[in-house]
Backbone as a chain_set.jsonl record, in Angstrom:
{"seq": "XXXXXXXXXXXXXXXXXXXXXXXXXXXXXXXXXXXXXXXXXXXXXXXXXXXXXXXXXXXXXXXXXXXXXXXXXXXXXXXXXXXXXXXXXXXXXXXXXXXXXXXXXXXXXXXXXXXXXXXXXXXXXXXXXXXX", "coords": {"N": [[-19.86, -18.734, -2.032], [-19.859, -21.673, -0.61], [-22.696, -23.008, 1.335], [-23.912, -25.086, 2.414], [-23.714, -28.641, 1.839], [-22.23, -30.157, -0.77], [-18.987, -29.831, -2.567], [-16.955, -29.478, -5.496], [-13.779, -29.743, -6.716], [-10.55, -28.827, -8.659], [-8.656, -28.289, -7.344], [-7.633, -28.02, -3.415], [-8.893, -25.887, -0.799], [-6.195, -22.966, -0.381], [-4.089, -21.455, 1.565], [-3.084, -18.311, 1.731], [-0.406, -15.581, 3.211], [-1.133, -12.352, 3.688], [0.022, -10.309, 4.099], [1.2, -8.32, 7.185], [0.863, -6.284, 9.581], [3.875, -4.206, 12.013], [4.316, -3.169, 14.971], [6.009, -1.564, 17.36], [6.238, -1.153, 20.828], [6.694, 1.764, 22.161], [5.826, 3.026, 19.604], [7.933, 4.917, 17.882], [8.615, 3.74, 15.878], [11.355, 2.411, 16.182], [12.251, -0.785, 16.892], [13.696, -2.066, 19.485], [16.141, -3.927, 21.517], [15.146, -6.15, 24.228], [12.379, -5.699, 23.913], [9.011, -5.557, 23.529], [6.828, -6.046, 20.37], [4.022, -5.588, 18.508], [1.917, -7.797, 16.555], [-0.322, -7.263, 14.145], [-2.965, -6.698, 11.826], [-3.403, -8.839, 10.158], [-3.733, -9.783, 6.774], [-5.262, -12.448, 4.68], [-5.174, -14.519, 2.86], [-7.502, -16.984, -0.016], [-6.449, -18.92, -2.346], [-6.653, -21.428, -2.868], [-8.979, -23.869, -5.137], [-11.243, -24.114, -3.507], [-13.476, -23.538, -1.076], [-12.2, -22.976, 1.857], [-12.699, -24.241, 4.881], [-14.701, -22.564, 7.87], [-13.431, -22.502, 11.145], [-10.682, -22.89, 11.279], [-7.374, -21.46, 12.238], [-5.154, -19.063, 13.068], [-1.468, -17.931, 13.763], [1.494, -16.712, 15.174], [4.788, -18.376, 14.424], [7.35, -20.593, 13.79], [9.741, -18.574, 15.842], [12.234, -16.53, 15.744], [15.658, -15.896, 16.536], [15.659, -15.433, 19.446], [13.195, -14.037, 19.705], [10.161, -14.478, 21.151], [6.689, -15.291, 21.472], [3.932, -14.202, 22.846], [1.453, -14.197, 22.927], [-1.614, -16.092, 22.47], [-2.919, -18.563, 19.887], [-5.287, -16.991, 17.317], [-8.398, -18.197, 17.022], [-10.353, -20.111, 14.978], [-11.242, -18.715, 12.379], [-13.486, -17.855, 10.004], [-15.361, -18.855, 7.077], [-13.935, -18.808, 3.927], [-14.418, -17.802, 0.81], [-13.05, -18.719, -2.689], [-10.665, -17.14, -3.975], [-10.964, -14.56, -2.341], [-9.901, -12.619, 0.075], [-9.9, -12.005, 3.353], [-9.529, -10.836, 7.193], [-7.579, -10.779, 9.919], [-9.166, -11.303, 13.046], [-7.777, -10.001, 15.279], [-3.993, -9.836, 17.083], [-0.806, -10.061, 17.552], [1.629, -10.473, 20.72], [4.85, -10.118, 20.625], [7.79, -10.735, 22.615], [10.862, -9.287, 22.263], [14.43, -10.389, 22.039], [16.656, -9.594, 24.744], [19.566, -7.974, 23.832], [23.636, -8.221, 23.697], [25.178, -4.747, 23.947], [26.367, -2.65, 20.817], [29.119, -0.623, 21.02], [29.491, 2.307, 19.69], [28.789, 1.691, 16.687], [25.904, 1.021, 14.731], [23.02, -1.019, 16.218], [22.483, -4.197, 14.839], [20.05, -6.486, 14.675], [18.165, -9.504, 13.883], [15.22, -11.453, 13.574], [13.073, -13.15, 12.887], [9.776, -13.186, 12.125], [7.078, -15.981, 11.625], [4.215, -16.563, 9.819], [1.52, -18.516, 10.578], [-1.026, -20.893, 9.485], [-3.419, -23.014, 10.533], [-5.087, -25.562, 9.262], [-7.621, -27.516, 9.9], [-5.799, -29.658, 10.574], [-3.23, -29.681, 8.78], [-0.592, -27.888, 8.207], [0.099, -24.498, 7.531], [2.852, -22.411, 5.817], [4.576, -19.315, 6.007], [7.033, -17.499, 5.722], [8.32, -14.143, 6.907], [10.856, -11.877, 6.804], [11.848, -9.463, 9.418], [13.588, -6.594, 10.301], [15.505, -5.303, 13.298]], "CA": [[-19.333, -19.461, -0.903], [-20.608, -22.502, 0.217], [-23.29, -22.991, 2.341], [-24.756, -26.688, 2.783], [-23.868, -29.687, 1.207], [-20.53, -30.571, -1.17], [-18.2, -28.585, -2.996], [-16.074, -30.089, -5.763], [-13.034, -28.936, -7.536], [-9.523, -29.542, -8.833], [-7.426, -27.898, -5.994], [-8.515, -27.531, -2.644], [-8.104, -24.414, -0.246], [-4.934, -22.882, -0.242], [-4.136, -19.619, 2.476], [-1.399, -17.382, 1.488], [-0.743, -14.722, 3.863], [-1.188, -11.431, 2.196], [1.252, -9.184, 5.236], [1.073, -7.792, 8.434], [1.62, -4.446, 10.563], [4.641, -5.002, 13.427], [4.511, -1.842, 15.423], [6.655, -1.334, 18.175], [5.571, -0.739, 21.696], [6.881, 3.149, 21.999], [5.397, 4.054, 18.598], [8.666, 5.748, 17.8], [9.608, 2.932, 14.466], [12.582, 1.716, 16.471], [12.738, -1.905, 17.586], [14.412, -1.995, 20.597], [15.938, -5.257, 22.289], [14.238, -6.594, 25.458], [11.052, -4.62, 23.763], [7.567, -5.847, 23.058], [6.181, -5.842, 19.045], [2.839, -6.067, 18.428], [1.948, -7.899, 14.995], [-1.925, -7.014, 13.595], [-3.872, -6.415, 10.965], [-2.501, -10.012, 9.257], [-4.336, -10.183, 5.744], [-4.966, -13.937, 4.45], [-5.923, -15.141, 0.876], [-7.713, -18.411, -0.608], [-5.871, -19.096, -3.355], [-6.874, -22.358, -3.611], [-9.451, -23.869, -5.924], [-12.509, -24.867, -2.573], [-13.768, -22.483, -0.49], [-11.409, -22.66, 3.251], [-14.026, -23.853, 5.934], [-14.516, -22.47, 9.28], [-12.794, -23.23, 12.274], [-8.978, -22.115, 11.012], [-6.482, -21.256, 13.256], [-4.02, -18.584, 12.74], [-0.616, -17.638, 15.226], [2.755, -16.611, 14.459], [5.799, -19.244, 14.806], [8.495, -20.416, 14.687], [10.137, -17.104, 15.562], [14.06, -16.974, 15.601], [16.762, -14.95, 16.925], [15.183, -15.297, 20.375], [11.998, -13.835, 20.283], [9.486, -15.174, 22.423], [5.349, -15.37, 21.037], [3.311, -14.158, 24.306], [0.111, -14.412, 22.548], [-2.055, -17.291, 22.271], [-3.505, -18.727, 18.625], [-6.19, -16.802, 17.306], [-8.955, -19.064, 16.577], [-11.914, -19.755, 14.132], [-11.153, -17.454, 11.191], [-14.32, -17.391, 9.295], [-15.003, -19.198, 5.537], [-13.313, -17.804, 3.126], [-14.637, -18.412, -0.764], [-12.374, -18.841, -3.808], [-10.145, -15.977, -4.708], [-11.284, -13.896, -1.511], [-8.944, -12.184, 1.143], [-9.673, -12.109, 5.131], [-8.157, -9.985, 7.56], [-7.629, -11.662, 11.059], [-9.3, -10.401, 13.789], [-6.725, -9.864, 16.699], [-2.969, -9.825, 17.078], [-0.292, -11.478, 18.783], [2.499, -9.323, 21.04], [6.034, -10.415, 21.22], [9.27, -10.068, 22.995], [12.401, -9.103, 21.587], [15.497, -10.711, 22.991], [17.985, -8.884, 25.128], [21.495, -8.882, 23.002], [24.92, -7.364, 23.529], [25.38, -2.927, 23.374], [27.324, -2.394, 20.426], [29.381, 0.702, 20.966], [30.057, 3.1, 18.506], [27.78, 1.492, 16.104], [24.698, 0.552, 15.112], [22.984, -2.508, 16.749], [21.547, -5.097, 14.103], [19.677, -7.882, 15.008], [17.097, -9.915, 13.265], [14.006, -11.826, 13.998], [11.9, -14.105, 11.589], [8.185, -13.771, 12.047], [6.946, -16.529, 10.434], [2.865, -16.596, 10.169], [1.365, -19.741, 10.606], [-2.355, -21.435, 9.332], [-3.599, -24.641, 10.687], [-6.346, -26.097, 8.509], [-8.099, -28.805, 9.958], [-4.813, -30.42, 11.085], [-2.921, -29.3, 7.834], [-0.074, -26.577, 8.406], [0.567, -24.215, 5.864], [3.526, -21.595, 6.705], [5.191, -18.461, 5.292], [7.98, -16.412, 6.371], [8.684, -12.435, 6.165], [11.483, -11.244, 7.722], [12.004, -8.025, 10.257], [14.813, -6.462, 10.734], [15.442, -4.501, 13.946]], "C": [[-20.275, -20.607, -0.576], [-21.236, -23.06, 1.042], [-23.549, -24.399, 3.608], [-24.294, -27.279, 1.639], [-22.129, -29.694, 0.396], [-20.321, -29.902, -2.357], [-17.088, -29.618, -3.801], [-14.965, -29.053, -6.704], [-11.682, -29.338, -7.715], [-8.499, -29.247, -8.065], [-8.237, -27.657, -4.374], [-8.148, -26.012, -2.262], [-6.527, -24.459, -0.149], [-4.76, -21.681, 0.151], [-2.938, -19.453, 2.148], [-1.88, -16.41, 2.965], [-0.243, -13.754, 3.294], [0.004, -10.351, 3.555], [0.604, -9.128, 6.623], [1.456, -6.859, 8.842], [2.888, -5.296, 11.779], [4.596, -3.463, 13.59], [5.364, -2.381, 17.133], [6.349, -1.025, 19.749], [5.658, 0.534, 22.189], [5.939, 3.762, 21.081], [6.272, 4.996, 18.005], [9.329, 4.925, 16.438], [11.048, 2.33, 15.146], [12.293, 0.055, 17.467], [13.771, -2.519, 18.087], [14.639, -3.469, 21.243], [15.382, -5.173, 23.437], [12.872, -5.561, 25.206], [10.071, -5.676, 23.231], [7.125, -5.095, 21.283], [5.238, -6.306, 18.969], [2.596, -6.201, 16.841], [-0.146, -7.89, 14.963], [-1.927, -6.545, 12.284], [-3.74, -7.572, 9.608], [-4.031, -9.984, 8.277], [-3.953, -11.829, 5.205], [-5.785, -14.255, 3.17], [-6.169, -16.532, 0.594], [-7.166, -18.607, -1.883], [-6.1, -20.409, -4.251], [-8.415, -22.509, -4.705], [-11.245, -24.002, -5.24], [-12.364, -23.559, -1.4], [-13.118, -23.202, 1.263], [-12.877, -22.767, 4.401], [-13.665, -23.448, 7.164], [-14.038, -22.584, 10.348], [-10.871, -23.109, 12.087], [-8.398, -21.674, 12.172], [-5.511, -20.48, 12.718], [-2.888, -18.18, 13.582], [0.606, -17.29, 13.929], [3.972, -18.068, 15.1], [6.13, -20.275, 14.058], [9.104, -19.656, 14.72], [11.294, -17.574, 15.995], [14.029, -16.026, 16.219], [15.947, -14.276, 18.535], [14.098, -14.372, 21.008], [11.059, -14.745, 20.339], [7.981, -14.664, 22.094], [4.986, -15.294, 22.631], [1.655, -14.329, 23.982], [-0.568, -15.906, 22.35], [-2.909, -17.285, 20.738], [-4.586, -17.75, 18.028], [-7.307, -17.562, 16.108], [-10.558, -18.528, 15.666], [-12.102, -18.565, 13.103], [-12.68, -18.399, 10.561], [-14.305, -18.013, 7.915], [-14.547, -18.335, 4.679], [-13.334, -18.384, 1.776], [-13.384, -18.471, -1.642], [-11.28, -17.474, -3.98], [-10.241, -14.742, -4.044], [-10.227, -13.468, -0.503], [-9.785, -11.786, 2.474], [-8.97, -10.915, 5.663], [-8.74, -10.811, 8.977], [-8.09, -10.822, 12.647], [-9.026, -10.603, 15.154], [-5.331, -10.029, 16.162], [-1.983, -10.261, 18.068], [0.818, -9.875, 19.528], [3.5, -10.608, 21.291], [6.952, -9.855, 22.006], [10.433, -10.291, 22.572], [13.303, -9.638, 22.237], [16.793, -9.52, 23.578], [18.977, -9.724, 24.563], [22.584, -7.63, 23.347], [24.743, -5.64, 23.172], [26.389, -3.483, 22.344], [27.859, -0.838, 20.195], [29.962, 1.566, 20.194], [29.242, 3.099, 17.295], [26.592, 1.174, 16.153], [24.1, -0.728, 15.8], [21.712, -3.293, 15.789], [20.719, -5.878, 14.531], [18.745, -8.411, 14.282], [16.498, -10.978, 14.154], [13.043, -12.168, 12.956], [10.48, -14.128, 11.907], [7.996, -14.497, 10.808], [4.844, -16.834, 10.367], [2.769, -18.014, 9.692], [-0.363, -20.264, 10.485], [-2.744, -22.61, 9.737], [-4.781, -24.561, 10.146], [-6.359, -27.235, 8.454], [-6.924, -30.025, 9.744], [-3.825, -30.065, 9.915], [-2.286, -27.488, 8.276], [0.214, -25.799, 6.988], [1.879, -22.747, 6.331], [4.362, -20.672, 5.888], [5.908, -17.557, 6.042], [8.348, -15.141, 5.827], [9.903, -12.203, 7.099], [11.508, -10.161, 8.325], [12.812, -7.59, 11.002], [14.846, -5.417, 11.92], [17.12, -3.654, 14.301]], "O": [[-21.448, -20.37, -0.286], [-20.557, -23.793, 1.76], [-23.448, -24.592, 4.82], [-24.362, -26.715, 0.547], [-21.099, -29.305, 0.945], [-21.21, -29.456, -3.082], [-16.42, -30.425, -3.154], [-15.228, -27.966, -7.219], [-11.371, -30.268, -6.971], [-7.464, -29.912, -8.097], [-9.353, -27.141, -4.304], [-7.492, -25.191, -2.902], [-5.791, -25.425, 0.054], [-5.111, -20.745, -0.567], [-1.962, -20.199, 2.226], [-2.948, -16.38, 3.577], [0.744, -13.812, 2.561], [0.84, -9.669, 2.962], [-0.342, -9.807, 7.025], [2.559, -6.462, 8.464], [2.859, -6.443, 12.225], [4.773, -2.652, 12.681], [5.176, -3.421, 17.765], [6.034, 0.151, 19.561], [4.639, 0.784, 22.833], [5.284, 4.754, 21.401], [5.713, 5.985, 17.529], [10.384, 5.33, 15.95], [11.798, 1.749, 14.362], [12.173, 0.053, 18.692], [14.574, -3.266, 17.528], [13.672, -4.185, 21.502], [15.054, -4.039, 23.789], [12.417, -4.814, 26.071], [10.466, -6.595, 22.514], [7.126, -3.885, 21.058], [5.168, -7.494, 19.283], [2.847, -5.334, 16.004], [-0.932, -8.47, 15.711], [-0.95, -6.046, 11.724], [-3.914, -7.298, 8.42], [-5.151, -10.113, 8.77], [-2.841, -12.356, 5.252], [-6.962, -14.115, 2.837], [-5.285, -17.347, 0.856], [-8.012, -18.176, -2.666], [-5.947, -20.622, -5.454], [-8.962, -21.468, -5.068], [-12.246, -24.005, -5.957], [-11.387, -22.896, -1.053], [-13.882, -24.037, 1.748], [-13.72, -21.915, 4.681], [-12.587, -23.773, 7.661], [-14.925, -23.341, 10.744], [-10.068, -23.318, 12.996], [-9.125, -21.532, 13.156], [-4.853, -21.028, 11.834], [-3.444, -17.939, 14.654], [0.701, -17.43, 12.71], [3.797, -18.583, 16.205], [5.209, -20.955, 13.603], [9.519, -19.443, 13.58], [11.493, -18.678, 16.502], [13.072, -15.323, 16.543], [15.711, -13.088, 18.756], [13.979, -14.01, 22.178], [11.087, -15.76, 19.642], [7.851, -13.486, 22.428], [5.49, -16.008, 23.497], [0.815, -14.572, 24.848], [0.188, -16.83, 22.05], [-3.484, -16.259, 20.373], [-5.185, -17.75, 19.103], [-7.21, -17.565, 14.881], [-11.32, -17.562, 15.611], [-12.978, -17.7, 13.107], [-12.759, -19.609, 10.777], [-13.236, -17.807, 7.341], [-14.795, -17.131, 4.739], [-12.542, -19.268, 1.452], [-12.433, -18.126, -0.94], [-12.11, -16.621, -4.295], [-9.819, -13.751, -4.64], [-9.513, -14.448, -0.296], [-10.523, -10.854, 2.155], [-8.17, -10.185, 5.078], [-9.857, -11.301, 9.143], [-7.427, -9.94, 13.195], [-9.722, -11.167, 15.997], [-5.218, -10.323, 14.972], [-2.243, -10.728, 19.176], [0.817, -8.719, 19.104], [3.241, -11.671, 21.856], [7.017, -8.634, 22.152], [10.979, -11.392, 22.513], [13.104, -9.408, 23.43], [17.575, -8.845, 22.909], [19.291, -10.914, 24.546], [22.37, -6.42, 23.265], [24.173, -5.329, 22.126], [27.131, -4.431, 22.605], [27.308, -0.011, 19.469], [31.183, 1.456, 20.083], [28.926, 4.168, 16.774], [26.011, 0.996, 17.224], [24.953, -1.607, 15.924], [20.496, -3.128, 15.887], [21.128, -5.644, 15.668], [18.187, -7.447, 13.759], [17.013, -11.374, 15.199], [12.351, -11.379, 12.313], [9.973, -15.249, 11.95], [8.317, -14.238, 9.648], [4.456, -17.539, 11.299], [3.458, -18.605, 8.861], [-1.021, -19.992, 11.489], [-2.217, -23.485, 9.05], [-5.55, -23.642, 10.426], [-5.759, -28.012, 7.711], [-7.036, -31.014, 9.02], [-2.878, -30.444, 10.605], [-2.895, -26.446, 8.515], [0.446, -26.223, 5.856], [1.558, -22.122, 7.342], [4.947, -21.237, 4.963], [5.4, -16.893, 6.946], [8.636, -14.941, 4.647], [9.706, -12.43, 8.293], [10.965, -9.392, 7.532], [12.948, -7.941, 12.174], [14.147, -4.446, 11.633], [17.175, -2.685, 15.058]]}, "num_chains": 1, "name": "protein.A"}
């Protein structure tokens, strides 16, 4: 990893995001509308070819199907060398949107977490879906 001074190479950094936990606010595996999900333990990978400096920014968004990010960014991830994986330390909590009972059946809905990197003004952005 690079300490002091300059760093050359033919790609620069490049963050994948390696997953995330979404747990539920019960603890019971059911995501419930008008409910709170808490997303943690987000793993993050350099993929590129320059070691990822300091000062990073990670958050979730733009989230769909009317959930609502209550968390604020979490800042200053840590360098991260060549070929190395991260894990982010903190998590964001959302809220689920209140939607329609459907009676008789089940009730679908979806919701796009999409995790989000800012590097040094430079977005980089990947989407998982989660179905509730």
């Amino acid at each position: 990893m690079l300490q002091h001074g300059t760093e050359t190479g033919t790609d620069r950094y490049n963050v994948v995001c390696g997953g995330y936990t979404v747990q539920d606010e019960n603890f019971d595996g059911v995501f419930e509308p008008n409910s709170m999900v808490r997303v943690e333990n987000m793993k993050y990978m350099n993929e590129g070819g320059m070691t990822l400096p300091s000062g990073s920014v990670a958050t979730l968004g733009p989230l769909t199907g009317g959930a609502v990010l209550k968390s604020p960014p979490v800042a200053d991830l840590g360098p991260l060398a060549v070929k190395q994986e991260g894990l982010v330390v903190g998590s964001w909590d959302i809220k689920l949107p209140s939607v329609p009972i459907s009676e008789n059946k089940p009730h679908i809905s979806e919701v796009t977490l999409t995790s989000n990197f800012s590097l040094i003004g430079r977005q980089v952005s990947l989407s998982f879906v989660c179905n509730s």
